[in-house]
N, C-alpha and C positions, 0 to 999 in steps of 0.2 A: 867574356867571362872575367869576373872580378882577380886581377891577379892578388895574390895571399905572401903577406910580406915575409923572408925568411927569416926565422931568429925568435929571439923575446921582444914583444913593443919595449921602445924606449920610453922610460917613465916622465911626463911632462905636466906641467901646472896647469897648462890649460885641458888635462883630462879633468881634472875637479870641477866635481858641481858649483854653482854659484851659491847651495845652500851650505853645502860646506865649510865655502871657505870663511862664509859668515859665520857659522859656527864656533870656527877658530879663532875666529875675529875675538868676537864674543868673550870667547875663552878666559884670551889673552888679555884684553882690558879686566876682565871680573877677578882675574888673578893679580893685576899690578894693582888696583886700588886696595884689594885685603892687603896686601903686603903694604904699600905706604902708611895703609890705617894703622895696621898692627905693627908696624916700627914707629909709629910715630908713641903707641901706645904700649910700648914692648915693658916698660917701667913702670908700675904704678906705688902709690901708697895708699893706706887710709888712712881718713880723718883725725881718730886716736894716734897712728902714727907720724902725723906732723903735729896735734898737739906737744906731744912726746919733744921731737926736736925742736920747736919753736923754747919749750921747758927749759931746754940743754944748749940753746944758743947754738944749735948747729946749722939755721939755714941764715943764707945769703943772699936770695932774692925770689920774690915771691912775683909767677906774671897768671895773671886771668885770662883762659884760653877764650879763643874766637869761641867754641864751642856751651852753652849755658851751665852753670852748678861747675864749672872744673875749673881747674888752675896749674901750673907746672911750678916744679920747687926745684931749686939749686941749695944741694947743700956743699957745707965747708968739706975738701978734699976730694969730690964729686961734680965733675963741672956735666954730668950728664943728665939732663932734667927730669924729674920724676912727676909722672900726673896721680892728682888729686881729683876723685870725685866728691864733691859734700853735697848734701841735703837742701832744699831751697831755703829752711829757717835758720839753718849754719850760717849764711851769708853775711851778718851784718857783728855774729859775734867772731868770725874770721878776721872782718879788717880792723874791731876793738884788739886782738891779741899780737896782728900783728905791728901797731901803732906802739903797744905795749913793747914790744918784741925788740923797736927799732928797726925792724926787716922792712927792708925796701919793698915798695909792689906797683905795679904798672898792670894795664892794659895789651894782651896780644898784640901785634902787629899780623898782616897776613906774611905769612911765608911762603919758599917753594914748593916745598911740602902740600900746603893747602892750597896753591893753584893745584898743583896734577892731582890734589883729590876731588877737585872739583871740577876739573874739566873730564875725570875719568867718569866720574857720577853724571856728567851729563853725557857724555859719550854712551856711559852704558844705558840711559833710557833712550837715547837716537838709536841704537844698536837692537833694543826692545821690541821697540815701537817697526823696524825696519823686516823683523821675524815678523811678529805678526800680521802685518801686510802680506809677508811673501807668503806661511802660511795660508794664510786668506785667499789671498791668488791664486796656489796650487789647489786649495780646493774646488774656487770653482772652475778652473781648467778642467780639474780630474771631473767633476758634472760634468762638464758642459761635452767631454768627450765619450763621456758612458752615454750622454743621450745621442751623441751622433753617433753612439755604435748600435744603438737600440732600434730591433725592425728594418734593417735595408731593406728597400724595395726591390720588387723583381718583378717582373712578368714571367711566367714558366709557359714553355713551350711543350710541357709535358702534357699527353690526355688519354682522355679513357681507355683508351688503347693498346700503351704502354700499360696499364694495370692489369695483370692475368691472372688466374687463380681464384677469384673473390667477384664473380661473377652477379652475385645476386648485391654483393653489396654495393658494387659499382651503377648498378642501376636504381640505387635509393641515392646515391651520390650527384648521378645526374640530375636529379630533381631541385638537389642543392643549384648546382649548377644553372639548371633554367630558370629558378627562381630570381638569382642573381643578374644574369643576363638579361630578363625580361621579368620583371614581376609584376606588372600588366595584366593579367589572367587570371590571377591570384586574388590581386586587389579587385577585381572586379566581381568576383564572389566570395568577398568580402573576409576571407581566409588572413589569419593573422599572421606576418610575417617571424619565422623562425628569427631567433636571435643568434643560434648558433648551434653547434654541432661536436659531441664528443666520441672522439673514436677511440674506442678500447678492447686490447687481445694484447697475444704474446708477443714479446720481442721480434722486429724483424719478420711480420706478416704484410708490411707495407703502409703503414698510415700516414708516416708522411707521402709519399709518392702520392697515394690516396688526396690527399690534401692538395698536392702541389696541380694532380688533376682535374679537378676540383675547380681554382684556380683560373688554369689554362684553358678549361670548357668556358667559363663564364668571359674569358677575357678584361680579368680585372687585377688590379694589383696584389701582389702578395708579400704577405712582413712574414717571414719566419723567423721566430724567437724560439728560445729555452728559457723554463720559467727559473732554473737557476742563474741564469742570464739576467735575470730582472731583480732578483735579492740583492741588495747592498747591504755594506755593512753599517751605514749610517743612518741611522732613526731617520724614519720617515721617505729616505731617497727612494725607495722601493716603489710607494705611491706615486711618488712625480714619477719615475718612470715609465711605469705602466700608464699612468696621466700622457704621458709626450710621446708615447706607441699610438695612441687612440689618438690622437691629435695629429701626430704623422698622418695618422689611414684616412682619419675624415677629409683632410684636404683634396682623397682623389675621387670623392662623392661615393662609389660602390669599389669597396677591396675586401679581401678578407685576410685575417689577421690568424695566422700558427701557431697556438704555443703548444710545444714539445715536453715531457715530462712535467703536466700541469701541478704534479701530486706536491712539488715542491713549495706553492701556493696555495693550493686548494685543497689543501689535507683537510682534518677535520681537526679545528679548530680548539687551543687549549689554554687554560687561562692558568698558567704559571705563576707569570709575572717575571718571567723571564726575557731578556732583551730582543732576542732572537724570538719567542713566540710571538711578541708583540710587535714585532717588525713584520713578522709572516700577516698574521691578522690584518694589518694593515693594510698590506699589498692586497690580501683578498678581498677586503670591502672596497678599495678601489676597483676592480676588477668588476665586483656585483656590481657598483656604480655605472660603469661604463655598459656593460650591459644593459641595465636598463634604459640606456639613454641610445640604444640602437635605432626605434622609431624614428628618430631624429637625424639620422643620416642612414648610410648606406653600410656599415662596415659588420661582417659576419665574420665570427668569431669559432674559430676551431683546434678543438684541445686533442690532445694525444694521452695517452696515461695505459698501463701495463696492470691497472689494479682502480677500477671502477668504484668496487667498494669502501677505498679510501680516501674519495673524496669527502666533502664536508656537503651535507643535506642542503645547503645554501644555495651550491651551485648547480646541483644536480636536480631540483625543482624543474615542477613544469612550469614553461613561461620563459626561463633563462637560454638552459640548453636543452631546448626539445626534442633532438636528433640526436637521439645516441647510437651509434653503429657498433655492433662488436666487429671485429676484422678477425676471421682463426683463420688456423693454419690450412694451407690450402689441399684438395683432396686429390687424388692420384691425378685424373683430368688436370686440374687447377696449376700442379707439380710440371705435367708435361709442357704445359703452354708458356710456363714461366722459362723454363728450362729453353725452350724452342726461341722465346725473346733473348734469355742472354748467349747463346750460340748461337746468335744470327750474325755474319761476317765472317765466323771462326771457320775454319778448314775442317771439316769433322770427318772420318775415316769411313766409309762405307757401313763397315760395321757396328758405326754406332747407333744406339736402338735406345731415343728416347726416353720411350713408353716404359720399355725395360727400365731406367734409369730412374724415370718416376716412381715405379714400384718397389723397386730396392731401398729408397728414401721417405720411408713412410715417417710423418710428421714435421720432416723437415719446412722450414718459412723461406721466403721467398730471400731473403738475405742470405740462408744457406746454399742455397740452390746458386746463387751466382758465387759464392764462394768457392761452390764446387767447382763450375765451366773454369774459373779463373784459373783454380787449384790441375783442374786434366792439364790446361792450357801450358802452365809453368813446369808440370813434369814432363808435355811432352815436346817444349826447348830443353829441358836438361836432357833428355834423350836423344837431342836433334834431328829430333822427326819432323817433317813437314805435313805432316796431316796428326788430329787427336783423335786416339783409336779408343775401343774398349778396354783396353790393359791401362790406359792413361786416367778414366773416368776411376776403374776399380782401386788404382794406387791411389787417387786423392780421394776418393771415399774412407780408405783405410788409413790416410794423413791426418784427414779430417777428425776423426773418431776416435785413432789412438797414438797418433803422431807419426812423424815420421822416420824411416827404416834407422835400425843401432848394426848398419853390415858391420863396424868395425869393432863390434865387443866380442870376447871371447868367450866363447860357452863351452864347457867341455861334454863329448859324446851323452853322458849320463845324464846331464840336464835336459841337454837336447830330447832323447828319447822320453825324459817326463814331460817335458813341453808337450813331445808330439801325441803322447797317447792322451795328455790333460784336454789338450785342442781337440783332438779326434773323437775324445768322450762326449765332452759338448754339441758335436756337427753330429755324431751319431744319434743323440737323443735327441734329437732337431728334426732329424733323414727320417726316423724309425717312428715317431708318433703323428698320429692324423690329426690333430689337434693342436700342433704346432707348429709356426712359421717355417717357412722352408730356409734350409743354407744355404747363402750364397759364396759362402769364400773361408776358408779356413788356412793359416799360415804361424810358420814357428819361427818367422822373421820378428826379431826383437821391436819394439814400436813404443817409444813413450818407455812408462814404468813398467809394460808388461812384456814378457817374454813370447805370447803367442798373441792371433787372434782369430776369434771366430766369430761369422758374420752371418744373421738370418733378418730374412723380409718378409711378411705377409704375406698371400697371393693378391689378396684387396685389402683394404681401408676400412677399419671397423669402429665401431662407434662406444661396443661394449665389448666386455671380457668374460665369456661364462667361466664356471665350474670347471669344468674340465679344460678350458683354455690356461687357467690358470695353474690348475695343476701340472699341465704339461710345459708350463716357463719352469715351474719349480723344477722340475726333472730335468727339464733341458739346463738349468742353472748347475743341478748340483752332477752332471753330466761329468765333468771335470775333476772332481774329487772322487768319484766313483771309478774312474780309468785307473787315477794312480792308485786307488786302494789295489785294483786288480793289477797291476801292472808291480809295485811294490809291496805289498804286502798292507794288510789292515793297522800295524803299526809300525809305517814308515813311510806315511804319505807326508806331502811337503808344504809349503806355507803360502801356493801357488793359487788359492782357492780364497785367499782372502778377499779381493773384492766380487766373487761370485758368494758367498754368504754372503756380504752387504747387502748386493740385492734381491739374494730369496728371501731376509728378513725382512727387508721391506715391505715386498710382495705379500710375504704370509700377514705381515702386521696390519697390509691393508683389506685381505681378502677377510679377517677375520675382525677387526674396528670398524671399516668404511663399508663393507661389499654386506655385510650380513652371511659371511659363509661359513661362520660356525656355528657354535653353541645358539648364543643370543644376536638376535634380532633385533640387536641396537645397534646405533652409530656413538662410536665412541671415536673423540678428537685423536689422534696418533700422538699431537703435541703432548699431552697428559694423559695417556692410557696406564700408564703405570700408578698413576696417584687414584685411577678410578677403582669403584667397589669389585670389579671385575679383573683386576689387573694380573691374580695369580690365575684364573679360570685361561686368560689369553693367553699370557706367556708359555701352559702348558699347552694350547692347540698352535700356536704358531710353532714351538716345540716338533709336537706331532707332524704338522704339516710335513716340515725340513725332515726329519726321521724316513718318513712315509717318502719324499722325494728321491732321498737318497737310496733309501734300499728299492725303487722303483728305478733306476736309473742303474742300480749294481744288475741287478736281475736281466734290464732290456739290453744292456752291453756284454754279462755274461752269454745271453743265446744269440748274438750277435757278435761272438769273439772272434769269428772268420774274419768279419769286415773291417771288426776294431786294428788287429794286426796288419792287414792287409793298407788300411788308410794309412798306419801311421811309420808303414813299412816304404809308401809312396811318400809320405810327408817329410822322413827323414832323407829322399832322394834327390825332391821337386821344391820341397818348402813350402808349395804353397799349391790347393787345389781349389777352382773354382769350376761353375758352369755347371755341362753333364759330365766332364769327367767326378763331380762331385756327388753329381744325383745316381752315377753306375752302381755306389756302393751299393745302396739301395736294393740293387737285383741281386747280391750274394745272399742266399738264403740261408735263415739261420739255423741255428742247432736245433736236434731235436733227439727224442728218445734215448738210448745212450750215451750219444755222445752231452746233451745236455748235461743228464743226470753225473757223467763223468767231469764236466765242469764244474758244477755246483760242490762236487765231492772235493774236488779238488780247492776251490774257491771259496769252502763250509764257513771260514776265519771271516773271510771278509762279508760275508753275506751273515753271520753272527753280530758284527760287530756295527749292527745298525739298530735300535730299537723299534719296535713297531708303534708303539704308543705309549707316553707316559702319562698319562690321566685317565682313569676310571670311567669318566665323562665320554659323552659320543664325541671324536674329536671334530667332526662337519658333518652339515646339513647334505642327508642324502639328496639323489636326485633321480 
C-alpha cells in the first residue's frame, strides 16, 4: 500500500507545468519590453510645440530617432530628451527651420535601450511561435488519447444464461447471435443481412447484459461505448471518433459494436445553427455512414436507448436497424429467476421464499432485484448473522423504498399514536377491500422523510387496472387521512397526508384524461389538461373522485374501528407488523347494527366533513 506522506506537500518548482512556466515566461518578457518602450517614450511633444521652441531659441540639439517620422529634442535647462512625432511632408521643412535655427541635428546612433527592445521583440515572437507548437501538441495528444480510449475491446464470457426474466426476448437475440457466428444459412437463402439491432425499455431491464450475450454466444469481439462518450467538444472530432470505433471493429472481421444511451446522437435531428446541434448531426450522419457500409465487413451494431421515440427517423428506418427488441420489466416468473441468479453463493436462511419475494416486487427490473440480494446481504452483516433471513429481505425492501430506519429521532407519544393510526388507516383499507392489493408490512419506524410505512403487493402481475381496482388505490391512498380525521377529530388532522394526495391526484388525473373513466371518452395529455376545453369538467371529477375516496375510506374504517384500535394499539407496542400476523386483522369482525349506527353518531363531524360530489355532472362512467 501506497504510504501517504504526513503534513502539507512542500511547495516545489518542479510541481509546475511546463505550460506554465512558459506562460510566465511570456509574461515577463511582454512586460519588460512595454516598460523599455514607454520610458523610452514617457516624454513627448508636438510638432506645433517644437515649432514654438525652435521660435524662442530654447532647443540645443536636435537627433532623428532609429524609428521613421520621429526625432528626440534637448531643450536649454532639460537635458531629458523629449520625442517628436511629425508628418512624412514635415520632413524636409523641419531641417529648413532647423538650419534657420542654428540647432544642431544628427542621426540616432543604436542604444542599449534599443538592443533589449529588439532582442525582447524577438524573444517575444520565439516565445509565440513556441505556444503555439505546444498548443498544437497538446491537442493532438488530447485526440490521439480520446481515440485510444474509444471502444476497448473485450470478449465477454457472459451468455444467454446469465440473462433471466426476458425469455422470449432472449430467443430473438440468439438469432442475432447465430447470424453472426455463422451466417452461412442465411446467405444461402439469400436473406439480407441485419445491420443492426436496437434494444429499448425501462432503466435497468438488462440491455446491456443483453448485449454483452449477444456477444459471448457469437464469440466475437465487443466495443462497448456511451454515445456521450463519443461527443467532443471540438467541431467535427465526434465524426472521426465514431470513424476510428468502426475502424477499430473492422480489423477483427465479425465484432459487434455497443452504444449505450444512443439518444445522445440519434435524437432527432435540429437545425438551429447552433454549435452543439451541428456537432450532434454530424456525428449522426457518420454513424448512418458506417452503417451502411456494414455489407462490407462483419461488424453489427447495437444501440441501447430508454425512449425509442426519440430517435431521429434516419436511424430507425428499415434497412439500418432492423431488430428492434423492447426489453420490459420482467414478470413474477422472470423476477424469481433473476433473484435465484443473484443469490446464488449467498447463505440464504431456510426461510426464505423466493417466489414470495418476487411477488411482493411487482415491477421491479432486474438492476433492482440485485440491489435488493445486495441490500438483505449488507443488513444482514450489520446484524452479524451468518445466514440472510426473511426479516433481512423485508428491511432492504423497506431501505430501498423509503430509506433507511431515523431509531435515533425523537418523536413524542402524540405523534407516534398519529403515525400509528395514519399507517394502520392505509393497511386497513388495503386488508378490508377485495379489489385491492394485499399488505405486506406496515411500521411507524421513521424512514427517509416519512414518519411511517406501509407496504402492499398484488397477488399477480397485471397488465391493466379496471374501475373498481382503481377506486380501491384511491381508498386505500386516502386511508391515512381518514384514520386521523377519526382518531383527531375532522378539524385537526395533520400535514402527514401530503404525499398520499400527490398520488390519489395523479391516479384520479389519470383515471379520468388517460383511462376514459369519467364524463368523456377522450384522451386528454395530463401534460396540458388544464389548458384543454375540458379542464374545469376534469378538475371537478378528479374533485369528486378524492371526496368519494375519502368518505369511502371514513366509512370502511368506522365499521372496522375494532380492528383500527386494535392494529394500532399493536403498532404502538411492536412498531412494525407483517405477514399473518397482519392478514389476522382481517378476522376481527366489524360493527354492525347499533354499535355501527353508535359510531357514525358519534363520528356524524367527521363523516360530514367530506363532500360527496361537487359537479352536477355524473362524476364516472358506470359499470
Amino acid at each position: 500500500m501506497r504510504k501517504v506522506p504526513d503534513g502539507p506537500r512542500k511547495w516545489s518548482f518542479k510541481r509546475l507545468s511546463p505550460n506554465v512556466v512558459t506562460l510566465v515566461v511570456l509574461g515577463v518578457m511582454v512586460i519588460f519590453v512595454f516598460v523599455l518602450y514607454f520610458v523610452e517614450r514617457a516624454r513627448s511633444l508636438t510638432l506645433d510645440q517644437l515649432h514654438d521652441n525652435l521660435r524662442n531659441d530654447r532647443v540645443t540639439e536636435v537627433t532623428f530617432g532609429r524609428e521613421e517620422h520621429s526625432l528626440q529634442v534637448k531643450l536649454k535647462d532639460d537635458d531629458s530628451p523629449h520625442t517628436v512625432d511629425y508628418p512624412p511632408d514635415a520632413e524636409g521643412r523641419l531641417y529648413e527651420e532647423l538650419e534657420e535655427a542654428g540647432v544642431p541635428y544628427k542621426a540616432a546612433g543604436e542604444t542599449v535601450i534599443d538592443v533589449f527592445i529588439e532582442i525582447g521583440r524577438a524573444a517575444l515572437w520565439v516565445l509565440l511561435g513556441l505556444v503555439a507548437i505546444s498548443v498544437i501538441a497538446s491537442l493532438r495528444q488530447y485526440v490521439k488519447k480520446q481515440e485510444l480510449d474509444i471502444g476497448n475491446v473485450e470478449r465477454p464470457k457472459t451468455r444467454f444464461t446469465d440473462v433471466q426474466g426476458i425469455d422470449e426476448i432472449v430467443a430473438r437475440a440468439q438469432e442475432i447471435a447465430a447470424i453472426l457466428h455463422d451466417p452461412g444459412p442465411y446467405k444461402k437463402l439469400g436473406a439480407r443481412m441485419p445491420k443492426g439491432a436496437i434494444l429499448y425499455g425501462p432503466p435497468g431491464t438488462g440491455k446491456t447484459l443483453l448485449a454483452r450475450a449477444i456477444a459471448g454466444e457469437a464469440e466475437v469481439p465487443f466495443y462497448r461505448v456511451t454515445a456521450p462518450s463519443l461527443m467532443d467538444k471540438w467541431l467535427g472530432s465526434s465524426a472521426k471518433r465514431i470513424a476510428k470505433l468502426y475502424e477499430n471493429a473492422r480489423r477483427h472481421g465479425a465484432a459487434i459494436v455497443f452504444i449505450d444511451e444512443i439518444d445522445a446522437i440519434g435524437g432527432r435531428r435540429r437545425n438551429t445553427g447552433h454549435g452543439a446541434d451541428e456537432e450532434r448531426n454530424a456525428a449522426l450522419m457518420q454513424l448512418l455512414t458506417e452503417l451502411d457500409g456494414f455489407d462490407k465487413s462483419g461488424v453489427f451494431t447495437i444501440v441501447a436507448t430508454n425512449r425509442i421515440d426519440s430517435l431521429d427517423e434516419a436511424l430507425t428506418r428499415a434497412g439500418r436497424f432492423d431488430i428492434q427488441l423492447y426489453v420490459p420489466a420482467p414478470d413474477v416468473n422472470g423476477r424469481e429467476a433473476i433473484l435465484r441468479v443473484h443469490a446464488a453463493g449467498k447463505p440464504l436462511a431456510e426461510d426464505v421464499n423466493l417466489r414470495e419475494l418476487a411477488r411482493q416486487t411487482t415491477g421491479a427490473v432486474g438492476a433492482d432485484l440485485e440491489a435488493l440480494v445486495n441490500e438483505a446481504a449488507l443488513t444482514a452483516v450489520r446484524d452479524k448473522k451468518e445466514h440472510i433471513t426473511t426479516d433481512h429481505f423485508a428491511e432492504a425492501l423497506a431501505t430501498i423504498e423509503a430509506g433507511p430506519q431515523r431509531r435515533n429521532v425523537t418523536i413524542n407519544e402524540a405523534e407516534r399514536r398519529i403515525t400509528a393510526y395514519h399507517e394502520a388507516g392505509h393497511t386497513l383499507a388495503a386488508l378490508l377491500q377485495k379489489d385491492m392489493d394485499d399488505p405486506m408490512r406496515v411500521t411507524i419506524v421513521p424512514r427517509g422523510q416519512s414518519g411511517g410505512h406501509s407496504r402492499v403487493a398484488p397477488e399477480e402481475d397485471r397488465q391493466y387496472t379496471t374501475l373498481r381496482q382503481a377506486k380501491a388505490a384511491l381508498t386505500w391512498m386516502m386511508g391515512g387521512r381518514a384514520a386521523e380525521k377519526i382518531a383527531c377529530g375532522a378539524d385537526n388532522f395533520t400535514s402527514g397526508a401530503a404525499s398520499d394526495l400527490q398520488q390519489a391526484t395523479g391516479l384520479a388525473q389519470s383515471m379520468i384524461c388517460l383511462w376514459g373513466m369519467g364524463t368523456y371518452n377522450t384522451s386528454i395529455p395530463l401534460e396540458t389538461w388544464r389548458q384543454s376545453p375540458h379542464a374545469v369538467a376534469v378538475e371537478r371529477q378528479v374533485e369528486a373522485l378524492l371526496d368519494e375516496a375519502e368518505r369511502s375510506a371514513i366509512e370502511l374504517l368506522l365499521a372496522n374501528a375494532t380492528a383500527l384500535d386494535s392494529m394500532v394499539a399493536q403498532l404502538l407496542t411492536d412498531e412494525t407488523i407483517q405477514g399473518a400476523a397482519l392478514r389476522n386483522f382481517a378476522n376481527i369482525p366489524p360493527l354492525s347494527g347499533d354499535a355501527l349506527d353508535k359510531i357514525h353518531h358519534k363520528h356524524g363531524e367527521v363523516l360530514n366533513s367530506v363532500k360527496i360530489s361537487r359537479t352536477a355532472e355524473p362524476a364516472l362512467a358506470t359499470t
